[in-house]
ZAROFI-109775 format. One record per atom (N, C-alpha, C): residue in one letter; x, y, z. Coordinates in steps of 0.2 Angstrom, whole numbers, padded with zeros to 4 digits, always signed. Layout:
AXYZ...
***
This chain:
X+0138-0256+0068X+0134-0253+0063X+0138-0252+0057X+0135-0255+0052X+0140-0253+0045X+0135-0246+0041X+0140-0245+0039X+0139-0240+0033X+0137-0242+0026X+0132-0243+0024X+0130-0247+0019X+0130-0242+0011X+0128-0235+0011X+0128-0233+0003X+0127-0226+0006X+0130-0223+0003X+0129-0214+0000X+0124-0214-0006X+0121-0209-0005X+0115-0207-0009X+0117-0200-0014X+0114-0200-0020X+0115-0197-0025X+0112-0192-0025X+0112-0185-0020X+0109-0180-0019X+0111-0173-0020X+0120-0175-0025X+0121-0167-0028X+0122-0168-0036X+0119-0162-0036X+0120-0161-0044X+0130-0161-0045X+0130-0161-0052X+0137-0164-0055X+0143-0160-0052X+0142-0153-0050X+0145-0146-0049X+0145-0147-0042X+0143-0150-0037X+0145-0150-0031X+0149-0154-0030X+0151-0154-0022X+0154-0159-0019X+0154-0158-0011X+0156-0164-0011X+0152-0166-0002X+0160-0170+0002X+0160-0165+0009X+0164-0169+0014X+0160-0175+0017X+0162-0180+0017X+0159-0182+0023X+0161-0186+0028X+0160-0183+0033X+0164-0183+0040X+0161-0191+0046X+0164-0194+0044X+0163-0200+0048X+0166-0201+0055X+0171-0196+0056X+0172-0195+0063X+0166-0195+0068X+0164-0191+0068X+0157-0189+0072X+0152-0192+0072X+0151-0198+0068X+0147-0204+0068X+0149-0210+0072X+0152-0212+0079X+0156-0215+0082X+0152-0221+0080X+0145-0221+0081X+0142-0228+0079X+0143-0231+0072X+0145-0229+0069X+0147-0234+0062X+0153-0234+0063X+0155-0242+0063X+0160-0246+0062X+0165-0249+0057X+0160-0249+0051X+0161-0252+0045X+0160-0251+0039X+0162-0249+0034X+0159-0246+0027X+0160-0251+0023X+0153-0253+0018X+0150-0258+0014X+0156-0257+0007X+0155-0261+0005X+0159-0262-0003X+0156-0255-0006X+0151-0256-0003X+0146-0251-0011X+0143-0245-0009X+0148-0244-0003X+0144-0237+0001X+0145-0232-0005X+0150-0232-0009X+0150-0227-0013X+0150-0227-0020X+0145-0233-0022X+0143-0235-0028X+0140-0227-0032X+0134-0224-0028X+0134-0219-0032X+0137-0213-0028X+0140-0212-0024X+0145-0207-0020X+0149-0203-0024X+0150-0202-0031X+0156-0201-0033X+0156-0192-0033X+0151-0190-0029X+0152-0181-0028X+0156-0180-0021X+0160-0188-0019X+0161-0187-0012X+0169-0185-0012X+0173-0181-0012X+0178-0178-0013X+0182-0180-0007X+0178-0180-0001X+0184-0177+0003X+0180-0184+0011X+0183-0188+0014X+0180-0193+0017X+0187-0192+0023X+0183-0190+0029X+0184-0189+0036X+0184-0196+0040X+0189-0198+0040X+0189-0207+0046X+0190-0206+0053X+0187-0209+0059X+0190-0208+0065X+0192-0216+0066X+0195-0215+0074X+0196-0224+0075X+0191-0226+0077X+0184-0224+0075X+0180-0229+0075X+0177-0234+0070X+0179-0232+0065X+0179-0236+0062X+0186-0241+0062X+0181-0249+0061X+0186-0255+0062X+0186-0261+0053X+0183-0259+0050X+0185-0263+0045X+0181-0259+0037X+0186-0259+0034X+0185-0255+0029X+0182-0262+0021X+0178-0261+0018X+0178-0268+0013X+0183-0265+0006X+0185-0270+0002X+0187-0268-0003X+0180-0267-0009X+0185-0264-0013X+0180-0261-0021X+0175-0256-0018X+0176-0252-0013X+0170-0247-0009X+0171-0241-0015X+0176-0240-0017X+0179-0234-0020X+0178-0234-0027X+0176-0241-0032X+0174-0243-0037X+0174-0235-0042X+0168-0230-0041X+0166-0228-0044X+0168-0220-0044X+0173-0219-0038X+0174-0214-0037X+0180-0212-0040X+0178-0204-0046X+0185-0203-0048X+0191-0200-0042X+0189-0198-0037X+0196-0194-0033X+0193-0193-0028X+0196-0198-0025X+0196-0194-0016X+0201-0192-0011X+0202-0187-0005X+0204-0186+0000X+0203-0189+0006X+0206-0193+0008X+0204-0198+0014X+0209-0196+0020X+0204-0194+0026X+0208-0190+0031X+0207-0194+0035X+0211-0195+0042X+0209-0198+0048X+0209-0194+0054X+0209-0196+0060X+0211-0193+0065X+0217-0196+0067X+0215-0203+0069X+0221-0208+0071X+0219-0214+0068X+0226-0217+0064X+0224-0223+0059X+0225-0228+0064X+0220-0232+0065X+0217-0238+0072X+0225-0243+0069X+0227-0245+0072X+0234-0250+0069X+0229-0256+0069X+0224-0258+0069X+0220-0265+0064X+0217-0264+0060X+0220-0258+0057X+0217-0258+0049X+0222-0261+0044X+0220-0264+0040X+0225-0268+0036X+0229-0263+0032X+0235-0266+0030X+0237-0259+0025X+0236-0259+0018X+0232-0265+0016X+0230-0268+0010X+0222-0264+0008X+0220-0261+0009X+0212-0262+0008X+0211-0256+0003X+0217-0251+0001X+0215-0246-0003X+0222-0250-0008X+0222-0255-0009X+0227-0257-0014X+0223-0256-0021X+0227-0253-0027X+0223-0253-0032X+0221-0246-0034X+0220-0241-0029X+0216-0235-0029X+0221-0228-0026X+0228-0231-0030X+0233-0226-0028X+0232-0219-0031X+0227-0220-0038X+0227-0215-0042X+0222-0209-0042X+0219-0214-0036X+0210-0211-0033X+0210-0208-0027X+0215-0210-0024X+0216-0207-0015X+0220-0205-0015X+0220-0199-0009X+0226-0194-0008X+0225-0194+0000X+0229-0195+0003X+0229-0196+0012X+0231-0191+0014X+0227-0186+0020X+0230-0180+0023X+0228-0181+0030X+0232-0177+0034X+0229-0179+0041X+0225-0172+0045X+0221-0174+0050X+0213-0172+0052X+0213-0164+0054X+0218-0162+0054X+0218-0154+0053X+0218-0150+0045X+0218-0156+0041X+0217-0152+0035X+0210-0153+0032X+0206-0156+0036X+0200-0157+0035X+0196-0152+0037X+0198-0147+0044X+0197-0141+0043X+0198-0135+0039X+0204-0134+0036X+0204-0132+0030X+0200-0131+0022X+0198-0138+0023X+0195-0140+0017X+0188-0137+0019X+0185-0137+0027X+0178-0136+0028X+0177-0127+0026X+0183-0123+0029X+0183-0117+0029X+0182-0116+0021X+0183-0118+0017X+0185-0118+0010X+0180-0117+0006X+0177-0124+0008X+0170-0125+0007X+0165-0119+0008X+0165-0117+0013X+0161-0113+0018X+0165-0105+0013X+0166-0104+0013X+0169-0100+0009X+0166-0100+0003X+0170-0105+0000X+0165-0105-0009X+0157-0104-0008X+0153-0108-0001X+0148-0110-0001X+0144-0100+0000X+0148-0097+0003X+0147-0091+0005X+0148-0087-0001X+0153-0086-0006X+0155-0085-0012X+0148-0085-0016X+0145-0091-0018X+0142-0091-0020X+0134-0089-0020X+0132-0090-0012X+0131-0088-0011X+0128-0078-0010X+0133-0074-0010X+0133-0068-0014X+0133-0068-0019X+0134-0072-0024X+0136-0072-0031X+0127-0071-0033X+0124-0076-0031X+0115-0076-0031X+0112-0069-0028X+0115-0068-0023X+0110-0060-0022X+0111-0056-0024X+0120-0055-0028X+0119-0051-0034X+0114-0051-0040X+0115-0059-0040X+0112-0059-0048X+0103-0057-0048X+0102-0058-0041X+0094-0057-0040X+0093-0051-0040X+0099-0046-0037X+0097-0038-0036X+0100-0034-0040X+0103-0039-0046X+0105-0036-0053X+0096-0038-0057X+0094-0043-0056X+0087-0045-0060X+0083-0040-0058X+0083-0039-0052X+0076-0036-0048X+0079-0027-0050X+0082-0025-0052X+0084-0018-0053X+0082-0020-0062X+0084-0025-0065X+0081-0025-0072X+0075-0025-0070X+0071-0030-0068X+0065-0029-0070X+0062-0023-0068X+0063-0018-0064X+0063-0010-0061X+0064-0006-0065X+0066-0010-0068X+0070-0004-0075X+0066-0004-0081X+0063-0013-0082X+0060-0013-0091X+0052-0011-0087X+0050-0010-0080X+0044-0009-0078X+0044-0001-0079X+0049+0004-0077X+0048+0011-0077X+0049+0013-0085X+0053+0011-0091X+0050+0011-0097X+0045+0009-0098X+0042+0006-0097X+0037+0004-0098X+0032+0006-0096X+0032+0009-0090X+0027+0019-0088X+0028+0022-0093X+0035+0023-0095X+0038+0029-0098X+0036+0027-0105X+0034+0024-0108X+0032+0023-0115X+0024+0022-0114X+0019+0021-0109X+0013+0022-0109X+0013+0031-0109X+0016+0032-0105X+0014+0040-0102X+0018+0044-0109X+0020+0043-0114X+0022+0045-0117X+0016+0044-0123X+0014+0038-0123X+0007+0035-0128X+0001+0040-0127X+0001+0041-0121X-0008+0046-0119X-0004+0052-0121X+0000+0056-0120X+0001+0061-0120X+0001+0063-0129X+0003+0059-0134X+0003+0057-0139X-0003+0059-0142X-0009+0052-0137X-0015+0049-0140X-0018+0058-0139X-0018+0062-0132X-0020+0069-0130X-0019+0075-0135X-0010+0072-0136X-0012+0080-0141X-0015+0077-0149X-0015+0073-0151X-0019+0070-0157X-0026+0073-0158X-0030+0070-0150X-0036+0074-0150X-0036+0083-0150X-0031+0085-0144X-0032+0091-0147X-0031+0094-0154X-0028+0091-0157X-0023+0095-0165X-0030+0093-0169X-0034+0088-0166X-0039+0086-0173X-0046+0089-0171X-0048+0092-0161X-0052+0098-0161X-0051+0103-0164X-0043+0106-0164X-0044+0113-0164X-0044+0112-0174X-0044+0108-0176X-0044+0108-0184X-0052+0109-0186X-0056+0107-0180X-0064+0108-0181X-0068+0114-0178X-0062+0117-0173X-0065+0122-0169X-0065+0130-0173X-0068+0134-0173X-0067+0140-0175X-0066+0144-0170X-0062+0149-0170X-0060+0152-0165X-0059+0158-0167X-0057+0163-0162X-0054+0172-0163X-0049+0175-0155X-0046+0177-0157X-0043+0180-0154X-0045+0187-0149X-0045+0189-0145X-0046+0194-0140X-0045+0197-0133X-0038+0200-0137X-0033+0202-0134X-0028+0197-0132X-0027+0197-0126X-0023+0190-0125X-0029+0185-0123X-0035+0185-0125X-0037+0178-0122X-0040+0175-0131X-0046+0169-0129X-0047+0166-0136X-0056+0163-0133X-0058+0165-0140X-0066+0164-0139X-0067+0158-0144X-0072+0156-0143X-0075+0150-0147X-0080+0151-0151X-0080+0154-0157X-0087+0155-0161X-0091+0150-0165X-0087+0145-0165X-0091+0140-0172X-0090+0134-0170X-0090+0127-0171X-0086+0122-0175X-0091+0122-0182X-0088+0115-0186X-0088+0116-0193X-0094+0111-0192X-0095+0112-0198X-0107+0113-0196X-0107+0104-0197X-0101+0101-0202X-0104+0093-0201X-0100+0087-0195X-0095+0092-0191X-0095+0087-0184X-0098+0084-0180X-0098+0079-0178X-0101+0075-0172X-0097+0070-0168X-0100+0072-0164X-0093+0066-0160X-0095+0072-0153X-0090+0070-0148X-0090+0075-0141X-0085+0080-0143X-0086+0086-0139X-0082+0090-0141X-0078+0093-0134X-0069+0093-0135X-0065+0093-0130X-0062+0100-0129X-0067+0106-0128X-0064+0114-0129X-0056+0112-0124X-0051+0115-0128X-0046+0115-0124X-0045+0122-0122X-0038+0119-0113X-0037+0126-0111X-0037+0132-0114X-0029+0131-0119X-0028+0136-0122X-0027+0134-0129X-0026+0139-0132X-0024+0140-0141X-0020+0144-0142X-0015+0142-0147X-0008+0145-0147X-0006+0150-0142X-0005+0146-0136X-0002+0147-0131X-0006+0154-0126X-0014+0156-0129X-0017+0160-0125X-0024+0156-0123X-0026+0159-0116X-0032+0154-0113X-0038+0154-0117X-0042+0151-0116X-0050+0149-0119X-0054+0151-0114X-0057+0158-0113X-0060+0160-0110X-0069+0163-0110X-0069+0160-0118X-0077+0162-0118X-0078+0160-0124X-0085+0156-0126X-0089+0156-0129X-0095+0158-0132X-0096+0160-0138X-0097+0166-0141X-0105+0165-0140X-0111+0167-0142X-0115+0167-0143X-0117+0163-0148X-0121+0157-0147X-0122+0154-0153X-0119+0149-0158X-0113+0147-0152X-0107+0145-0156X-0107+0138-0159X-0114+0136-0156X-0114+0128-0157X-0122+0127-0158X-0123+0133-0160X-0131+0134-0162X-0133+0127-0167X-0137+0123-0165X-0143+0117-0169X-0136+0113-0172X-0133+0112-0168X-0128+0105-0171X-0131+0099-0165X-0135+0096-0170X-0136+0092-0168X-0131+0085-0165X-0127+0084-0168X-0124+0078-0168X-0119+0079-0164X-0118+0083-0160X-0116+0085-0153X-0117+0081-0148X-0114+0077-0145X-0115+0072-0141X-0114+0074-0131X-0109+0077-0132X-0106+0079-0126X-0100+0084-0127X-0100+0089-0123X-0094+0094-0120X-0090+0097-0116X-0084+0097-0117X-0081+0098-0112X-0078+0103-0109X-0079+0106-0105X-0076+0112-0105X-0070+0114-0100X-0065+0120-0104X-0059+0120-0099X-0061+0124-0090X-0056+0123-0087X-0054+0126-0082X-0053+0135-0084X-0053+0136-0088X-0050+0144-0090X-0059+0147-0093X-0063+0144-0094X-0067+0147-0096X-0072+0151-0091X-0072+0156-0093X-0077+0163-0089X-0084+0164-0093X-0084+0163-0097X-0090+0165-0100X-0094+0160-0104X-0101+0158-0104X-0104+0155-0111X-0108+0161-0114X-0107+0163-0121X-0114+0168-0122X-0120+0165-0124X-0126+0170-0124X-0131+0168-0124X-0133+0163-0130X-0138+0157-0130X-0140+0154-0135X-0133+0150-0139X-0128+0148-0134X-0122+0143-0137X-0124+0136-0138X-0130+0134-0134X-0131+0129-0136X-0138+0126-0138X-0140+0134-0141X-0149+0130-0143X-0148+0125-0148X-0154+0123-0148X-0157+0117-0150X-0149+0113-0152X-0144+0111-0148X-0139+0106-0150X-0142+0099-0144
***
């Protein structure tokens, strides 16, 4: 069987052993096995192979050509030409070269699981700003509405607590009583305190409230 062509299957950054030892059944490699081969660095021979063709190595900048045992009917002619392309080492450095490989190939491989759980911790990071700047937005948008109730609200103070007697007679819209008011609770609702406002839609009342007095919300 001959070896007819290596195929063009790594990008420009790799490079490929390949080991023809372990393929006893190829005997022969074609002129043009390595027409597109040029990612092939490092080329493993055993004495299975019995005839080499010339111009196989046309296109290849530099290779490593290893044996196990050079067959004595290989011509000594056949790499004439290609003194500048080939470098001949024997079949224990081709283990070397694989660890090496294997190595880098490892190497690299870590290099990518950092990078992914260097990304994956970023995007972890622009998603948790990104809570943190929503949760900073409502809390915003919250005290907004409070600052813009309590500018409508009438109120009194009573003792330590805070009553509700008014809002201002041309509001409309929902009304959001908050807990407390300068810093004391919202515990009652005067009598009356939203007497015939119509334009009262809805109300809201705190958890601190104990009281409504009577007629707070006729005719609203």
């Amino acid at each position: 069987n001959k070896l007819m062509a290596v195929l063009p299957q790594l990008t420009s950054d790799e490079t490929l052993i390949l080991d023809l030892n372990e393929k006893e059944y190829i005997r022969e490699i074609d002129a043009n096995a390595f027409y597109f081969g040029m990612h092939v660095t490092h080329l493993l021979l055993g004495e299975n192979i019995r005839n080499i063709s010339s111009g196989m190595f046309d296109t290849v900048d530099h290779i490593t050509v290893t044996w196990t045992e050079k067959p004595a009917s290989w011509s000594s002619d056949w790499s004439e030409g290609y003194e500048a392309k080939i470098e001949y080492t024997h079949a224990e450095d081709i283990e070397n070269i694989k660890r090496q490989r294997e190595q880098e190939a490892e190497a690299a491989a870590q290099r990518l699981r950092q990078e992914q759980e260097a990304q994956r911790l970023e995007q972890e990071r622009q998603r948790a700003e990104q809570e943190r700047q929503r949760a900073e937005q409502e809390r915003q948008r919250i005290e907004r509405q409070k600052e813009e109730m309590l500018a409508n609200l009438h109120y009194k103070k009573e003792g330590k607590e805070i009553t509700i007697i008014g809002i201002k007679h041309n509001f409309s819209g929902n009304v959001n009583i908050p807990e407390e008011i300068e810093g004391l609770p919202v515990t009652k609702i005067a009598p009356f305190a939203f007497y015939q406002k119509a334009n009262i839609e809805k109300i809201s009342f705190p958890v601190t409230l104990k009281e409504i007095g009577q007629g707070a919300f006729a005719n609203t």
